[in-house]
C-alpha positions in Angstrom: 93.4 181.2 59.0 91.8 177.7 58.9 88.8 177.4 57.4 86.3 174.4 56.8 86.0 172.9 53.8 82.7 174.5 51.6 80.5 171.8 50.2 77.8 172.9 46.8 74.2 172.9 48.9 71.5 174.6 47.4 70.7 177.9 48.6 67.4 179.6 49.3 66.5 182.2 47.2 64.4 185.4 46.9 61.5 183.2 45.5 61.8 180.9 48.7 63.8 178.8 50.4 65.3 175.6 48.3 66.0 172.3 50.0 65.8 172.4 53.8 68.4 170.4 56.2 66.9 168.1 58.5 70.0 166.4 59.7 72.0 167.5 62.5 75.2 165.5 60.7 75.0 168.3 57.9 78.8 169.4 57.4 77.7 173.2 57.7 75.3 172.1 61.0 78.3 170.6 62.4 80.3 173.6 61.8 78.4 175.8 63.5 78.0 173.8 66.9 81.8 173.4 67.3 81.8 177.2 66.9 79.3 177.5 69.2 81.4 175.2 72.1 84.8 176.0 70.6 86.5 179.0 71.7 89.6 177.8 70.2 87.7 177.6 66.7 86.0 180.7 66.7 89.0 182.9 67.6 91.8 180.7 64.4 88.6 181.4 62.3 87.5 185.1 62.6 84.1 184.4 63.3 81.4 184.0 66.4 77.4 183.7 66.3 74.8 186.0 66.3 71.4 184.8 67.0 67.8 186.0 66.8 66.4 188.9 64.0 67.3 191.7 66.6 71.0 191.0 66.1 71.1 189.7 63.3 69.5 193.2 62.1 72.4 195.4 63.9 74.7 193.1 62.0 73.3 193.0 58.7 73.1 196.7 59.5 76.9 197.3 60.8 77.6 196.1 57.4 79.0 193.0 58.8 80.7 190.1 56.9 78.1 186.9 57.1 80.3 183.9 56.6 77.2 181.6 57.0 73.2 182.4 57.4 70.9 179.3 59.0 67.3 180.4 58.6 64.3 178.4 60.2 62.1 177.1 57.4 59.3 179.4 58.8 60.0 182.9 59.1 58.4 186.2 60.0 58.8 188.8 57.6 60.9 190.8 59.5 63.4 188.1 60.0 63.1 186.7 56.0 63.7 190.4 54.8 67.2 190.0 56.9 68.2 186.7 55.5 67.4 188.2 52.2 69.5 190.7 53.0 72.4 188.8 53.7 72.3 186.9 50.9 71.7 189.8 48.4 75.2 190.7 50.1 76.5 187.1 48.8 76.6 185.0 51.9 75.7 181.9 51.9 71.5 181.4 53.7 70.5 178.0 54.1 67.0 176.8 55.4 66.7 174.0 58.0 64.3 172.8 60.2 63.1 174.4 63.6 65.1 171.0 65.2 68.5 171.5 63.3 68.6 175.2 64.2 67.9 174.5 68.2 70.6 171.8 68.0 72.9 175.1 66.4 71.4 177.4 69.2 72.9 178.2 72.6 69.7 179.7 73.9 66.5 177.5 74.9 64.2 178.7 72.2 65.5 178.6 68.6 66.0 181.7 67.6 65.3 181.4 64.0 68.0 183.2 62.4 71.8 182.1 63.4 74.2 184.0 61.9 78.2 183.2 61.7 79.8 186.3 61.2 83.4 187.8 60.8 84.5 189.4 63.8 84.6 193.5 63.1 87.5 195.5 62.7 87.0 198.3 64.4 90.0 200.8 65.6 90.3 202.3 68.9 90.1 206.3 68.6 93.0 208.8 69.1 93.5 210.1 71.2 91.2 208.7 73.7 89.4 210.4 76.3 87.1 207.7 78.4 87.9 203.8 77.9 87.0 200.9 80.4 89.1 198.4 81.2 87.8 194.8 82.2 89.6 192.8 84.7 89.4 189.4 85.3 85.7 189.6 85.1 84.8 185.8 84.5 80.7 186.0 84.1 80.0 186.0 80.4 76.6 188.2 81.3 78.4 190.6 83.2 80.5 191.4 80.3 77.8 191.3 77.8 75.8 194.1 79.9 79.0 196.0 80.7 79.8 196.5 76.9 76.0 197.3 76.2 76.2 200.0 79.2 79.7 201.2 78.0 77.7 202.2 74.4 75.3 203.8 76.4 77.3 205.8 78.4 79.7 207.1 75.2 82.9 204.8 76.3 85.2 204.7 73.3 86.9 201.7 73.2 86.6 198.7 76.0 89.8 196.7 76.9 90.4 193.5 78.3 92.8 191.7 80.5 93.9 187.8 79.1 92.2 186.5 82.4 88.7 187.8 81.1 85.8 186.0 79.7 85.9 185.5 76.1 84.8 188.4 74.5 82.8 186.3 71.7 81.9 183.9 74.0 77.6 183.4 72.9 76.6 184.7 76.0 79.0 187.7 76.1 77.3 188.8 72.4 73.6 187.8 73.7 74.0 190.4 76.3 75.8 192.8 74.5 73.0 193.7 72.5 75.0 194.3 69.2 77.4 196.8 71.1 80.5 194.2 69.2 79.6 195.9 66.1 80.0 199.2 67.6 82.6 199.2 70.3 86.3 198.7 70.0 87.5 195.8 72.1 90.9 195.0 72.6 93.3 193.0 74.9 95.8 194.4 76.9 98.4 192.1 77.6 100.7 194.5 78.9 98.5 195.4 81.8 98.4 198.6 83.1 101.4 199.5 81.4 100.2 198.8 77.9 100.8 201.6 75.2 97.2 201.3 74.1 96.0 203.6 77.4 99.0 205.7 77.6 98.3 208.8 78.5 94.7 207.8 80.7 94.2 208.3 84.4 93.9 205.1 85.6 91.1 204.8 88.3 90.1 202.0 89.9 86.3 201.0 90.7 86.8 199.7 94.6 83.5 198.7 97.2 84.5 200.5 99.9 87.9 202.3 99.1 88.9 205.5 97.8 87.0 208.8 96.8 83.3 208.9 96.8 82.4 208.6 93.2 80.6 212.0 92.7 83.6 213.9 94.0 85.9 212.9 91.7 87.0 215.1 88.6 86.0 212.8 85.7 86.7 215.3 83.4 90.4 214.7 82.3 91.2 211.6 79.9 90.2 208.2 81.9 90.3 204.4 82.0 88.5 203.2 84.6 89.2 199.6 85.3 86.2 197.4 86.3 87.5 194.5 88.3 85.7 191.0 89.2 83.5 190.7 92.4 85.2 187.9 93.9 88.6 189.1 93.4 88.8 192.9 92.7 91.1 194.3 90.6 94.6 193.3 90.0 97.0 195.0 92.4 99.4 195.8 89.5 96.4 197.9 88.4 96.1 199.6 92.4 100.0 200.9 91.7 99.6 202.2 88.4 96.3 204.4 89.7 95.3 207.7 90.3 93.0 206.5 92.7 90.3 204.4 93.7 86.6 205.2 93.5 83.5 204.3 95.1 79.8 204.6 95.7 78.6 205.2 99.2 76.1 202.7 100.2 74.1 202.0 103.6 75.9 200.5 106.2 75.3 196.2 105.8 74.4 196.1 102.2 76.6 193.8 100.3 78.3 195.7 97.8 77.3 196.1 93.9 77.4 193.9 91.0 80.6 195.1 89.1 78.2 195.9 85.9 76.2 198.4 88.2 78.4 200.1 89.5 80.5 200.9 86.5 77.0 202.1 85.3 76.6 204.4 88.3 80.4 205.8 87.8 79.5 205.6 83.7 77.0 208.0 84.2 78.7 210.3 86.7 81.5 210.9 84.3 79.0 211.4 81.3 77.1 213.7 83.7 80.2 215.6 84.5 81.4 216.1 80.7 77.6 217.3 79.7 76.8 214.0 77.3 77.2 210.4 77.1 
């Protein structure tokens, strides 16, 4: 695993924060925006970006490994008690200016925590009984929400086709809502014939084809396979499936965004088996 060299900067401490950055040229700064652009770098290093206190407090909570803490020079006390907290753990919290941390930022406003973090380890149950399979969806917010409404909804693990958005991309874990520290994610190469969802009833989410939603039995072991607007799913998957499900809608209306209508289906199935 490649790693970037670790220069001796001062760190902040519980007393207060030592020297502050200022310059974007700062070997740790420049670290973190080619993470931040670099797919390539993220995935040979382990790591991706978590920004803002809200996520940075379901990580330091998920007990996850900080690699690198950037903390605005001006904090709230919600958000200092979390750098704090990190670096009582033994990662490494540096202080920079409100300007360095937007140039670090991917979002418009700086969030004033950034946190690099290891990516987490986290195995897929056996046996399974409700997973979600992403296919080919290319909009890094639709993935995002579709993890955070596969938590909701009690999926177990979420796998991914190799044509699907990164699932670190910054947008991705922005609209996940810290579901990556909670949700296995995985990549199925294999397709639909991929060991990992052995033993699953495939079913297919489809706009206008197949079995009215709420007359399907969801009750049996499932992976329901979530394909992209503009393309649907792969037919490979169509072959391998039990069958296709949809949601009746009025005549003329275009059909759903893929993220809401594996929430209506979600919800169904969690309604069928008594719980989420």
């Amino acid at each position: 695993m490649r790693r970037p060299s670790r220069p001796s900067p001062k760190r902040s401490t519980a007393a207060g924060p030592a020297e502050v950055i200022r310059s974007t040229g700062n070997p740790r700064v420049r670290w973190v925006r080619q993470l931040q652009s670099r797919r390539r770098d993220r995935e040979e290093q382990g790591v991706f970006l978590v920004e803002g206190a809200r996520l940075a407090e379901e990580a330091l909570h998920a007990g996850s490994e900080a690699r690198l803490v950037l903390r605005d020079e001006d904090l709230d006390t919600r958000s200092a008690a979390i750098a704090r907290g990190f670096e009582e753990r033994g990662a490494e919290v540096l202080t920079v200016t409100s300007r360095v941390l937007a140039a670090c930022s991917a979002t418009q406003t700086a969030p004033g925590l950034l946190v690099v973090s290891a990516r987490p380890r986290l195995a897929v149950p056996r046996p399974l009984h409700l997973a979600v399979v992403a296919d080919g969806l290319a909009d890094p917010g639709n993935l995002g929400s579709l993890m955070r409404t596969c938590m909701a909804a009690g999926v177990e693990a979420l796998f991914l086709t190799p044509g699907t958005v990164d699932v670190y991309n910054p947008k991705v874990v922005r609209g996940a809502m810290g579901a990556h520290f909670h949700l296995p994610t995985e990549i199925l190469a294999e397709g639909p014939v991929s060991p990992a969802i052995a033993g699953l009833q495939l079913w297919l989410a489809a706009p206008r084809a197949g079995t009215p939603y709420h007359r399907v039995d969801w009750r049996p072991p499932i992976a329901l396979v979530i394909g992209s607007e503009a393309h649907g799913g792969d037919p490979a998957w169509r072959a391998k499936a039990a069958g296709e499900a949809h949601i009746p809608m009025r005549a003329g209306t275009e059909s759903l965004n893929a993220v809401i209508a594996a929430a209506v289906i979600l919800f169904e199935i969690a309604r069928q088996r008594g719980s989420p």
